[in-house]
C-alpha positions in Angstrom: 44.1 165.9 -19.2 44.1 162.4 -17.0 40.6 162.3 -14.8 41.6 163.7 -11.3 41.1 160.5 -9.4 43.7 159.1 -11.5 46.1 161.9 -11.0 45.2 161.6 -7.3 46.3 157.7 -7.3 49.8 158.2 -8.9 50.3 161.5 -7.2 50.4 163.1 -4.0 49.5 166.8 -4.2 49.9 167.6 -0.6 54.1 166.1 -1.0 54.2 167.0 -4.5 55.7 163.6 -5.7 54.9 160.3 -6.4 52.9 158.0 -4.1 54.6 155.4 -2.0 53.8 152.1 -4.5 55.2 154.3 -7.6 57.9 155.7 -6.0 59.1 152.4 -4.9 58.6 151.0 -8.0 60.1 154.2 -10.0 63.1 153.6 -7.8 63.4 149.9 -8.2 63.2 150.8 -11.8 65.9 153.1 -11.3 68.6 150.7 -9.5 67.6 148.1 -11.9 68.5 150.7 -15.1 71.8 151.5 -13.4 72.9 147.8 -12.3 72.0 146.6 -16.1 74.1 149.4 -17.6 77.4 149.5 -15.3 77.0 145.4 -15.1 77.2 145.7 -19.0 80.2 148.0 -18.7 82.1 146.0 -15.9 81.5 142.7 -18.1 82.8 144.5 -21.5 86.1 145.6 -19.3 86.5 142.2 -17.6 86.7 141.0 -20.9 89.2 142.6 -22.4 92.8 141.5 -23.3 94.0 144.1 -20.6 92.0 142.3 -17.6 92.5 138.9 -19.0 95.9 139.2 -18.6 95.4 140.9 -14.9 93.5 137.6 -14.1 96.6 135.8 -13.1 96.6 138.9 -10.1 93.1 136.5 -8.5 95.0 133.7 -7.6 95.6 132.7 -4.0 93.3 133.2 -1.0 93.9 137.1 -0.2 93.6 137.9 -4.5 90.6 135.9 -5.0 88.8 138.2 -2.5 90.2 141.0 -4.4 87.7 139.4 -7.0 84.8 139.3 -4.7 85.3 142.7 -3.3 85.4 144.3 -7.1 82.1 142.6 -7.4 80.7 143.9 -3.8 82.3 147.1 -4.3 80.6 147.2 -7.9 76.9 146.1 -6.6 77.4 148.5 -2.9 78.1 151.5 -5.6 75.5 151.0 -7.7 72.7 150.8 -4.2 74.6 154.0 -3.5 74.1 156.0 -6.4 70.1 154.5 -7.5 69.4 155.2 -3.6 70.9 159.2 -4.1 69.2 159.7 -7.4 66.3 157.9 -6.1 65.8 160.2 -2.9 67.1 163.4 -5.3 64.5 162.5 -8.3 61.6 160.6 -7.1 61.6 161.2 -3.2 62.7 164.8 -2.5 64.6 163.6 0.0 68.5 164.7 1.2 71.0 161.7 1.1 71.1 161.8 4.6 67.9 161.5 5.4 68.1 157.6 4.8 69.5 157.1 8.1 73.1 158.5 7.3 73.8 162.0 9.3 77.3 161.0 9.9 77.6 163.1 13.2 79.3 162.4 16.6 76.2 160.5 17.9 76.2 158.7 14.6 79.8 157.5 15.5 78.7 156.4 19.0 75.9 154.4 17.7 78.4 152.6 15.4 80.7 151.7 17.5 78.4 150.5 19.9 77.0 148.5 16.9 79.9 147.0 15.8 80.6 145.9 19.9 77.4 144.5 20.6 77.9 142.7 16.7 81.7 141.2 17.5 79.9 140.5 21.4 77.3 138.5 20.1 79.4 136.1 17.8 81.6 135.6 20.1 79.2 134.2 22.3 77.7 131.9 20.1 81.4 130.8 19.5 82.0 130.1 23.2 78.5 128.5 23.3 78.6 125.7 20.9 82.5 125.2 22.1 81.4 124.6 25.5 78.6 122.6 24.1 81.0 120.4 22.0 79.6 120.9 18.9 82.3 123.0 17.5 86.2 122.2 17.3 89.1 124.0 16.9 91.3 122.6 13.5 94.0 125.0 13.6 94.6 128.9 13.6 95.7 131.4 11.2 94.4 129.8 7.9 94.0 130.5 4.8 92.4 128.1 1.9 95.5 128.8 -0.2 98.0 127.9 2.7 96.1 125.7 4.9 98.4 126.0 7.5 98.7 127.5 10.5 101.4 130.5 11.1 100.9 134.5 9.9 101.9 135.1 6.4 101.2 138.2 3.8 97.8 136.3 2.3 96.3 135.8 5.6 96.9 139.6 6.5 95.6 140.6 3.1 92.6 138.2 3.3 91.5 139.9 6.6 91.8 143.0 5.4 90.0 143.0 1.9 87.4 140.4 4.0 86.8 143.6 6.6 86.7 146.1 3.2 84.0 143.7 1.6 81.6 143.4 4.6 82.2 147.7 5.2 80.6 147.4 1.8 78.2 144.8 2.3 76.7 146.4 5.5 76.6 150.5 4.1 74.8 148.9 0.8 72.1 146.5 2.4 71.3 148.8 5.5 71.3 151.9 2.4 69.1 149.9 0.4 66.8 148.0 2.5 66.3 149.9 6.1 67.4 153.7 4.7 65.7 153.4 1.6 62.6 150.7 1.6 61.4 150.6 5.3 61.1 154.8 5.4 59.6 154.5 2.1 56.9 151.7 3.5 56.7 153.5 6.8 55.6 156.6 5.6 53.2 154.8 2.7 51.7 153.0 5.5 51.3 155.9 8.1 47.7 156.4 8.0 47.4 153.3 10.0 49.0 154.7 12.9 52.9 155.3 13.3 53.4 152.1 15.0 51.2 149.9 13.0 53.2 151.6 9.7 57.1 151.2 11.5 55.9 147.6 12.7 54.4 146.6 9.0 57.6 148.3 6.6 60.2 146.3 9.6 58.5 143.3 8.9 57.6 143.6 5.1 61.8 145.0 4.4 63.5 142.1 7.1 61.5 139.4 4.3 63.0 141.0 1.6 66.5 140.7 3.2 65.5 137.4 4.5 64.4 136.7 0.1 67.9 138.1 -1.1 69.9 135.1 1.0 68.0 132.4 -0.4 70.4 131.9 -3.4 72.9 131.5 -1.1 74.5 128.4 -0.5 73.3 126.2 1.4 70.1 128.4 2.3 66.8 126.4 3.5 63.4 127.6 4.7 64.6 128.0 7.9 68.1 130.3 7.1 65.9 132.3 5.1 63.5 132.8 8.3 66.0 133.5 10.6 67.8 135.9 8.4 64.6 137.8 8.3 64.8 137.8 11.8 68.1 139.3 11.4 66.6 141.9 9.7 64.0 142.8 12.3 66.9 143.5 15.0 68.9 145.8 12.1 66.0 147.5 11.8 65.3 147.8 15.3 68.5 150.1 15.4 67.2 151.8 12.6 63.9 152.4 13.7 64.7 153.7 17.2 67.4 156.2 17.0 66.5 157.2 13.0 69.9 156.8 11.6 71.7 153.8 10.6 74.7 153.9 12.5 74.0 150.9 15.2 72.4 148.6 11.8 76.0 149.2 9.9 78.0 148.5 13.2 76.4 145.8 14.0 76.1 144.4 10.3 79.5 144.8 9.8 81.4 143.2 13.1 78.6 140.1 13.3 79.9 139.5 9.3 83.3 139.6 9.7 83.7 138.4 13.6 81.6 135.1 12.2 83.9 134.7 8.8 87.5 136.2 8.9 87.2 135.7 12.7 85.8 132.9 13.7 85.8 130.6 10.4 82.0 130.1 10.5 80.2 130.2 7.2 78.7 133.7 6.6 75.4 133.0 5.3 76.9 129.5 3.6 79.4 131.9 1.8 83.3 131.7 3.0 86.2 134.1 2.4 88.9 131.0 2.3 90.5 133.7 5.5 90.1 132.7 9.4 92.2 134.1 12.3 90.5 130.7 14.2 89.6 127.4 11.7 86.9 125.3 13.3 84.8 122.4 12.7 81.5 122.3 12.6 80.2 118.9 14.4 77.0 119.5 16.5 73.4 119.0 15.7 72.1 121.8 12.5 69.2 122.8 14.1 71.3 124.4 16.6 74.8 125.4 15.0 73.2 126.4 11.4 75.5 123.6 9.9 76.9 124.4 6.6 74.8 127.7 6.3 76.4 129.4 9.8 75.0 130.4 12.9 72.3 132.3 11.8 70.4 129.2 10.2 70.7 127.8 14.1 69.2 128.1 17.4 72.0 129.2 19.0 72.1 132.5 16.3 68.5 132.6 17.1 69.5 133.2 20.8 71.6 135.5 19.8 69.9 137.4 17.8 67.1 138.3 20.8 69.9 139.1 23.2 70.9 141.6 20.4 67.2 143.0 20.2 67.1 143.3 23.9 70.5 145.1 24.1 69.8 147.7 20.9 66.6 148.5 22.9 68.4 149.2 26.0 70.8 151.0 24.3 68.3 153.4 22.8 66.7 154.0 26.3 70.1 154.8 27.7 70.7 157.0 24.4 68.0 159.2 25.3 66.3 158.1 28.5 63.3 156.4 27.1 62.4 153.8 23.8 60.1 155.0 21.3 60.3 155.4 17.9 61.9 157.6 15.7 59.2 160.0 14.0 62.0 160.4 11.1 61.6 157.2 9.8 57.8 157.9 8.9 58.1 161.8 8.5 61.1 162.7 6.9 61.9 165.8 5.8 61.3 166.9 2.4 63.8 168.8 0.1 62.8 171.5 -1.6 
């Protein structure tokens, strides 16, 4: 039999399960397992003569998203299945519990997310045209066409474009508010609640700030302001306990800044704009070739949008505090 002090340092007899560390790590574990074995399938069918012969379908603007979507699509459902069998197997949590009961209040706080998201872009749009450091090259583009006018790729484009950032926000919000910051919040509660939600938001908006650093065009400072980024999703999370204001707003300040507005989303572009513009003002307050949120102006942004998600949790439910269900969630049986 192990020595009862090590039993007591893996495992936590008053929540029967895991402690936080290993249960982070047996999930991490887990995701990895699954994203290894499905990437090995997806490569062995990409590879085929079947799908080589499909790869004339990718050509062209809308179809090459098609391309990026069944790789978002394949990544999203691989966070969504390691994060269920995570909370099933290791946690003992419900699925829901991660910030997704998909009730009528859940629906208000996500489309007030996706408001104060498509709000905020728009105003750093208006900003840095007003400023002149942004111009206006043309509407209604696509990389394929490069031309303005409405045609079948541009509607296409925007629609597989809105598809893949649906994805993108339900898998990173899953994955790194839902699952990591409750895990770390309730691992780190016998600091104090506050201390705990303050230390898990800060520790999970580095990690999504880490993730973005491949991107292109990424520098010390895009990966310090998409941390940020992560402080005010998780400021939605954190407040009302579900993850319907993070998704909304995820989603709309994606797709409003790319398929919208032309900007680069995090120095990644869909080749789709309703709106083609030029960057041409200084980088340290546009973002330059990363986007707005490498710049000052997204910076600004981005503490309007803390202010209003805080407000908007007060009017929610006449006061700001924060969620006991991010530290205390209920375990399944």
């Amino acid at each position: 039999m192990f020595p009862r002090a090590l039993t007591t340092l893996f495992w936590n007899a008053d929540s029967d399960r895991l402690r936080m560390p290993w249960r982070l790590l047996a999930g991490t574990v887990l995701l990895v397992g699954l994203a290894v074995v499905f990437g090995l399938l997806f490569q062995a069918l990409v590879s085929t003569t079947r799908t080589g012969a499909l790869a004339s379908l990718f050509a062209g603007t809308a179809n090459s998203l098609l391309l990026s979507l069944a790789g978002v699509l394949f990544t999203t459902g691989v966070t969504v299945v390691g994060v269920y069998l995570a909370g099933r197997l290791v946690d003992r949590r419900r699925f829901a519990d991660f910030g997704l009961h998909l009730d009528r209040a859940w629906r208000v706080d996500f489309a007030f997310g996706v408001a104060l998201g498509a709000a905020l872009m728009t105003g750093i749009f208006l900003v840095e045209l007003g400023a002149g450091w942004l111009a206006v090259t043309g509407t209604l583009r696509t990389s394929a066409a490069g031309a303005s006018g409405p045609t079948a790729s541009l509607v296409g484009g925007l629609a597989l474009a809105f598809a893949l950032y649906v994805l993108v926000a339900v898998g990173e919000e899953l994955l790194l508010r839902g699952y990591l910051l409750t895990n770390l919040a309730e691992g780190l509660r016998g600091l104090g609640a506050t201390l705990a939600v303050a230390v898990a938001t800060l520790l999970s908006s580095a990690v999504f700030g880490l993730l973005h650093v491949g991107n292109p065009n990424a520098t010390a400072v895009s990966t310090a302001n998409v941390a940020l980024a992560g402080v005010v999703l998780a400021a939605g999370y954190v407040l009302t306990g579900e993850l319907g204001v993070s998704v909304g707003f995820h989603l709309s300040w994606n797709f409003v800044q790319g398929p919208v507005f032309g900007f680069p989303v995090s120095g990644t572009s869909r080749g789709v704009a309703l709106v083609a513009v030029a960057e041409q003002g200084p980088d340290r307050w546009t973002g330059g070739e990363f986007g707005p949120e490498a710049g000052l102006v997204g910076v600004a942004a981005l503490v309007v949008g803390l202010a209003a998600i805080v407000a908007w949790a007060r009017y929610r439910t006449g006061s700001v505090g924060l969620s006991p269900a991010v530290w205390t969630p209920e375990l399944r049986e």
